[in-house]
Wavefront OBJ file of the C-alpha trace (Angstrom):
o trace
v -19.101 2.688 -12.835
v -16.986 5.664 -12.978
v -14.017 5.654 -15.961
v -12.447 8.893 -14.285
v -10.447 8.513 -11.678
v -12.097 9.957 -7.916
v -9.623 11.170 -5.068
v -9.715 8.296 -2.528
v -8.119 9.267 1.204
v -5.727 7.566 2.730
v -3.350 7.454 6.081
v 0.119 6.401 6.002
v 1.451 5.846 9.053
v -0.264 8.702 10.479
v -0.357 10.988 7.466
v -3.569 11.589 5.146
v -2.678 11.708 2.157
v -4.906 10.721 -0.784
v -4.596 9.053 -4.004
v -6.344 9.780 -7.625
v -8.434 6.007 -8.861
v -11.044 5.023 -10.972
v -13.880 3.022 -9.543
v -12.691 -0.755 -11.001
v -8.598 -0.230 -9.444
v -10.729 0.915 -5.941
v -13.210 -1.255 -5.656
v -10.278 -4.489 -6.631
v -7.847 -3.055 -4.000
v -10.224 -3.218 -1.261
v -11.257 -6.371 -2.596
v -7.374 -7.868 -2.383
v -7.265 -5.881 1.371
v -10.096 -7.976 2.574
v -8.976 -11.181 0.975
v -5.646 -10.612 2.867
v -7.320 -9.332 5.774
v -5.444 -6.438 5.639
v -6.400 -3.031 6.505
v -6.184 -0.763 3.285
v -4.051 1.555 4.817
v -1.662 -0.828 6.209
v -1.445 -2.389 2.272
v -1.340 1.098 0.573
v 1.928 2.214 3.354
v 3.490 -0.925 1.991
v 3.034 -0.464 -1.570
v 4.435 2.812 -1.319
v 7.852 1.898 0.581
v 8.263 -0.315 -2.228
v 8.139 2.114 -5.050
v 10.194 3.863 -7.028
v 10.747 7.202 -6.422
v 9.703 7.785 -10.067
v 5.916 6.056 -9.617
v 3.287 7.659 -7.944
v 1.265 6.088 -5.235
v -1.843 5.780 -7.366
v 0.249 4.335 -10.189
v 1.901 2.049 -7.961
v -1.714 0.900 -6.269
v -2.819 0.449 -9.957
v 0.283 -2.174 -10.373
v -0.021 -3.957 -7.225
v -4.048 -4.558 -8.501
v -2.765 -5.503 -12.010
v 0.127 -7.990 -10.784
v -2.492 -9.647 -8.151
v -5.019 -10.678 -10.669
v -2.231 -11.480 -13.143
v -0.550 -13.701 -10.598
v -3.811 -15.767 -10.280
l 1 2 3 4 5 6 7 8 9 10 11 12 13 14 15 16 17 18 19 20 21 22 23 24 25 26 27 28 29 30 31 32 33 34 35 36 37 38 39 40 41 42 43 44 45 46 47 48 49 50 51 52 53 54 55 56 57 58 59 60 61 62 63 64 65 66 67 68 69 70 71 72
């Protein structure tokens, strides 16, 4: 598994962007998309109208992951 973190691509709402994640925060939000049968996209455009404008979208992503498997 790879420690560094790998540009993943994204669209939100109709814009590629992409976000900066290692393996382990990837792999567990696609994990928490399926088990809300969510699309990923759809979840990452919500996580980022929810953040700060002082937390990046890959920081943010990392959160949400941390604060679902905490929540368990």
């Amino acid at each position: 598994m790879n420690t560094r973190p790998v540009k993943r691509s994204l669209t939100l709402r109709g814009h590629r962007t992409s976000v900066s994640l290692e393996d382990a925060f990837w792999s567990a939000f696609r994990d928490i998309a399926e088990e809300k049968k969510r699309p990923i996209n759809e979840l990452a455009a919500e996580i980022d109208e929810a953040r700060g404008a002082d937390c990046g979208l890959a920081s943010a992503i990392r959160l949400f992951v941390l604060d679902h498997y905490r929540a368990r």
